[in-house]
Backbone bond lengths (Angstrom), bond angles and torsions (degrees), N, CA, C in turn:
res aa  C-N    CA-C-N  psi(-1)  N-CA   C-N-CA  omega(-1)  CA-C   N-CA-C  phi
1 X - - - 1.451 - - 1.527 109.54 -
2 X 0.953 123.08 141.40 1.800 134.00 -159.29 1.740 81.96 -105.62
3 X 1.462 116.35 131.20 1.318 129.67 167.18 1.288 120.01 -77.32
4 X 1.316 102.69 128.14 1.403 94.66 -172.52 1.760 123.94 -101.05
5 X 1.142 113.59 158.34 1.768 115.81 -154.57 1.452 111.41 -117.69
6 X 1.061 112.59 166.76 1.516 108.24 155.79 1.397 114.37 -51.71
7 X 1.935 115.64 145.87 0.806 128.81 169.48 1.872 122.42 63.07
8 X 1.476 92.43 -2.76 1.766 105.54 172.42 1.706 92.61 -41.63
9 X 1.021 126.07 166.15 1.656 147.33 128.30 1.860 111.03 -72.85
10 X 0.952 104.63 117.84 1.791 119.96 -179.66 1.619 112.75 -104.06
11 X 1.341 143.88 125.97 1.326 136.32 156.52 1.729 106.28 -98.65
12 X 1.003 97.63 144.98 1.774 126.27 178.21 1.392 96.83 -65.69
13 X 1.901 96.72 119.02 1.532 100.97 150.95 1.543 132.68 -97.68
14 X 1.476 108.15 13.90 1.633 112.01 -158.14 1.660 89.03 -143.34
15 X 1.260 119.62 175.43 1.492 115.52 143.43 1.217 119.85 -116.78
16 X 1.787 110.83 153.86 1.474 113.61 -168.06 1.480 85.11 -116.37
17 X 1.297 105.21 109.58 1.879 105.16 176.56 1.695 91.97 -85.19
18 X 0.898 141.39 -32.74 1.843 148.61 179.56 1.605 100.85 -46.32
19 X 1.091 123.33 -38.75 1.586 139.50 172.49 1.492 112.61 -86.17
20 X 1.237 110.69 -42.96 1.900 125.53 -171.51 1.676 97.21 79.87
21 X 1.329 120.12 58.56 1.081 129.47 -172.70 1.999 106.20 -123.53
22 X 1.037 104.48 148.25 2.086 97.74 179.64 1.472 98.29 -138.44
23 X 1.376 95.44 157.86 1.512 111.67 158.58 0.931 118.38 -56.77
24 X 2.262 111.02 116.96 1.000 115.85 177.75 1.429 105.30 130.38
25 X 1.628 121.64 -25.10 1.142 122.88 -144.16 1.689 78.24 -90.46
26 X 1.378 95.15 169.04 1.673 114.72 165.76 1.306 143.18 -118.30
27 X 1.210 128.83 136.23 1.655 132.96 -170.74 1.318 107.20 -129.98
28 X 1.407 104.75 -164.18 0.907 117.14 176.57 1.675 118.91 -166.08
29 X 1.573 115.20 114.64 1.376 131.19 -174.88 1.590 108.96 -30.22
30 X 1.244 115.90 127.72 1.415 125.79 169.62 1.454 118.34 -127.15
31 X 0.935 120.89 -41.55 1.956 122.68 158.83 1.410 92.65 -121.05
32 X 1.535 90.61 153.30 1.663 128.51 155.89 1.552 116.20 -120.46
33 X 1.176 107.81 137.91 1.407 123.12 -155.07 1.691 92.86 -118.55
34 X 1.471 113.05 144.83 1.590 113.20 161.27 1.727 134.04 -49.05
35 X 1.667 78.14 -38.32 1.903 80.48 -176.71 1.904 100.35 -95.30
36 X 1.078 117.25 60.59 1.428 125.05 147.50 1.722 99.70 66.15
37 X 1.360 114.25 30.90 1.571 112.37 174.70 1.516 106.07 -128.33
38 X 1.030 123.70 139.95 1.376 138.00 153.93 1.680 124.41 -108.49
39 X 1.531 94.28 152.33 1.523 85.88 165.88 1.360 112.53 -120.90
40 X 1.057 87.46 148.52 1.897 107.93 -173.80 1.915 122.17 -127.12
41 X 1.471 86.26 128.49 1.646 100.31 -177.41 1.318 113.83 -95.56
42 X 1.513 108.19 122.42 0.986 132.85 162.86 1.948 130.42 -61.41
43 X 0.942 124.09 112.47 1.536 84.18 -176.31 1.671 92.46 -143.25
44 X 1.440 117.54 177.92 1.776 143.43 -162.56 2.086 86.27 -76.54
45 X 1.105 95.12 179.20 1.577 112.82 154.31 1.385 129.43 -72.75
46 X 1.685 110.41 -27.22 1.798 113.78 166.20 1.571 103.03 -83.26
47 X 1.281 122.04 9.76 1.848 124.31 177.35 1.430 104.83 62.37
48 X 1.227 111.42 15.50 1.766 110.52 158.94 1.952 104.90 -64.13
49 X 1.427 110.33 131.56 1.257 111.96 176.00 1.739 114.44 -74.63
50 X 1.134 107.65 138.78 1.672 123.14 -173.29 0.922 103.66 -96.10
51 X 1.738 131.16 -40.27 1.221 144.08 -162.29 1.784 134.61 172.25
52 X 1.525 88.13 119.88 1.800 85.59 -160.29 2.296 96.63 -92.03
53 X 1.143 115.42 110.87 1.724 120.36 -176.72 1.210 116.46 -100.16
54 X 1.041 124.27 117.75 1.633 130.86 -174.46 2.065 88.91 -85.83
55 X 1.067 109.37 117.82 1.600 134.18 -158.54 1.726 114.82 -123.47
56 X 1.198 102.24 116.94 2.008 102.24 179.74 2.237 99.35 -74.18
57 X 0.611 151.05 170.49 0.970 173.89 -62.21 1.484 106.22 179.46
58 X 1.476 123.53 -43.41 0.879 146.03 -174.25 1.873 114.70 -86.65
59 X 1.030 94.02 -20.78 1.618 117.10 175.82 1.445 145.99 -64.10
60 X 1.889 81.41 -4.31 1.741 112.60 -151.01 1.075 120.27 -168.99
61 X 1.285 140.09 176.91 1.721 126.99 164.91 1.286 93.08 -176.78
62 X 1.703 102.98 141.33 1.595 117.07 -149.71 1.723 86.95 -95.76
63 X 1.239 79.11 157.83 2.018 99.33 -168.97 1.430 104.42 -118.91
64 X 1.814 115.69 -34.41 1.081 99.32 -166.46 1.867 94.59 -138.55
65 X 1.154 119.84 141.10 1.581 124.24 -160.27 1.515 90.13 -116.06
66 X 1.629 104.19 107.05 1.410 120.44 -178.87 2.182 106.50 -64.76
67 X 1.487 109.37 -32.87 1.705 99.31 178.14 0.962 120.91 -70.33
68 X 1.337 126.46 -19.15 1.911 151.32 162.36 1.076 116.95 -71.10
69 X 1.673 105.54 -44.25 1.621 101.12 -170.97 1.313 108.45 71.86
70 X 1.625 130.18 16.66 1.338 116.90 176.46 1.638 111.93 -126.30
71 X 1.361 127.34 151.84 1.382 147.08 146.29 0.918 114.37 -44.91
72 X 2.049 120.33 115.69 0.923 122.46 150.25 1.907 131.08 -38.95
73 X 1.202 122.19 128.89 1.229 132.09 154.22 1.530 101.90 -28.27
74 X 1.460 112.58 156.08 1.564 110.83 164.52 1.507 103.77 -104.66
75 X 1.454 128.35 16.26 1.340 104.29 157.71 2.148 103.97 -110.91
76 X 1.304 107.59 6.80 1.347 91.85 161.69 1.516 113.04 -92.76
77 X 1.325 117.51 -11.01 1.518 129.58 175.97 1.161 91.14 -63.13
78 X 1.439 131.46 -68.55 1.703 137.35 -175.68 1.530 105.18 -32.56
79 X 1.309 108.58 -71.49 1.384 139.03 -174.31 1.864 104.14 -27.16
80 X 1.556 91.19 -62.85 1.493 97.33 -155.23 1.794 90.98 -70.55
81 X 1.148 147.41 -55.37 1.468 162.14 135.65 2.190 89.76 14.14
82 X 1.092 102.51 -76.03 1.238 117.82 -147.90 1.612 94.70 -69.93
83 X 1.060 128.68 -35.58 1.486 138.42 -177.39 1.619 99.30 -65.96
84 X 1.181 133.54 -49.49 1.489 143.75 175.02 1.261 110.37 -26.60
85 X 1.725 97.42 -52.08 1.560 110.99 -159.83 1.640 118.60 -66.01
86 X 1.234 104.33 -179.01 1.571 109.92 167.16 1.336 125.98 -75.22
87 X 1.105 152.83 135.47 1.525 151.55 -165.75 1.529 98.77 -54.86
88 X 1.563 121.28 -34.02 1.581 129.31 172.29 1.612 120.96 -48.05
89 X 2.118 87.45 -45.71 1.360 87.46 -161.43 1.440 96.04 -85.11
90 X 1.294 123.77 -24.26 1.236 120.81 178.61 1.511 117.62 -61.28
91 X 0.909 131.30 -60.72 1.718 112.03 155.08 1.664 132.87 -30.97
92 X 1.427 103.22 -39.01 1.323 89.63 161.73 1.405 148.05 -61.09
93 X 1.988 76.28 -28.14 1.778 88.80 -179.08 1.709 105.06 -78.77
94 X 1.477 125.27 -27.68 0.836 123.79 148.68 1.591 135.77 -36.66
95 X 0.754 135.81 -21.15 1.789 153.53 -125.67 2.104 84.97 -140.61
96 X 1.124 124.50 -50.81 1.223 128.77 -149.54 1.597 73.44 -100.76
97 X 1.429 144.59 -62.66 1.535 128.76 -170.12 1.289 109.19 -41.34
98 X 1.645 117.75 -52.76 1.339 100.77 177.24 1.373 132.88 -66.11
99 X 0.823 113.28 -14.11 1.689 140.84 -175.87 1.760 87.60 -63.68
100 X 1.023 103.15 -54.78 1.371 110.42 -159.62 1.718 105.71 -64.08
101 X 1.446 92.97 -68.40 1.890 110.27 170.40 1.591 112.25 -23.46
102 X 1.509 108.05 -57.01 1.630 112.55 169.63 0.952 131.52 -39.66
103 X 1.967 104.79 -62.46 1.717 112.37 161.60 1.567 117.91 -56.17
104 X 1.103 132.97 -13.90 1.179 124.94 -166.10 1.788 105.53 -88.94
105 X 1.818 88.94 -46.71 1.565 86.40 -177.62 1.799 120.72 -77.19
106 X 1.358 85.94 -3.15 1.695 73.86 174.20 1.494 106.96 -91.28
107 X 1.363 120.66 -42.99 1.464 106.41 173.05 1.392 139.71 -73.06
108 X 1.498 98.69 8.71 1.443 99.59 -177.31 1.890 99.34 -151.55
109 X 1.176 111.15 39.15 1.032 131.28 175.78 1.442 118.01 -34.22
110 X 1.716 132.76 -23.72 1.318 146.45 173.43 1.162 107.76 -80.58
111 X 1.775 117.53 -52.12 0.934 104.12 179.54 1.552 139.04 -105.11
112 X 1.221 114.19 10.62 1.432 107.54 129.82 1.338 143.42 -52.42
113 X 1.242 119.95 -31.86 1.630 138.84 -159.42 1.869 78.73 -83.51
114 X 1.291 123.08 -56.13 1.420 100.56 -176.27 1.632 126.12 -80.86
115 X 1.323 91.79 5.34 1.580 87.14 -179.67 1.904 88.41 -93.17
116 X 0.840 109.66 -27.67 1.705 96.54 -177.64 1.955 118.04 -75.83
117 X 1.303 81.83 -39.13 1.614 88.64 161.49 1.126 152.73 -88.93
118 X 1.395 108.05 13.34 1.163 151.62 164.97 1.518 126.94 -95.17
């Protein structure tokens, strides 16, 4: 799990209908707390705040690392998501990638062959 900092960017793993907030939405860390909670502001496109959430750790997973200044990858987005889970569910999600890999290589059968040979 990547620690998260001041001023990180956070995406929603749950929804907070109490806020009118969904999975997915985005903030951004403003305190860090000892016992592993932060709160994080939500805000519109004019950066008016929607909602300031005192948040467990588990609640969210940072996308963008404000001391880097860089964007998570979307397979460490996966990554960090998939680590959460149960060793159960994690096979499934496993189970459904390949699922996927199959459909992929049959419909695009060229271009896989050059992404591997390449």
């Amino acid at each position: 799990m990547i620690k998260p900092e001041y001023f990180d960017i956070v995406e929603l793993l749950i929804d907070l209908p109490q806020y009118n907030l969904s999975i997915g939405e985005q903030g951004a860390i403003v305190e860090c707390f000892e016992d592993d909670s932060y709160e994080v502001e939500f805000t519109n496109s004019d950066g008016e705040t929607l909602a300031l959430c005192n948040l467990s750790n588990y609640q969210f997973i940072v996308i963008w690392k404000s001391a880097t200044k860089t964007w998570l990858s979307l397979a460490d987005k996966i990554n960090l998501i998939i680590n959460i889970l149960p060793d159960s569910t994690q096979n499934e999600v496993l189970d459904f990638a390949h699922f996927l890999y199959k459909k992929y290589q049959f419909s695009n059968n060229n271009d896989l062959k050059n992404k591997v040979l390449n």
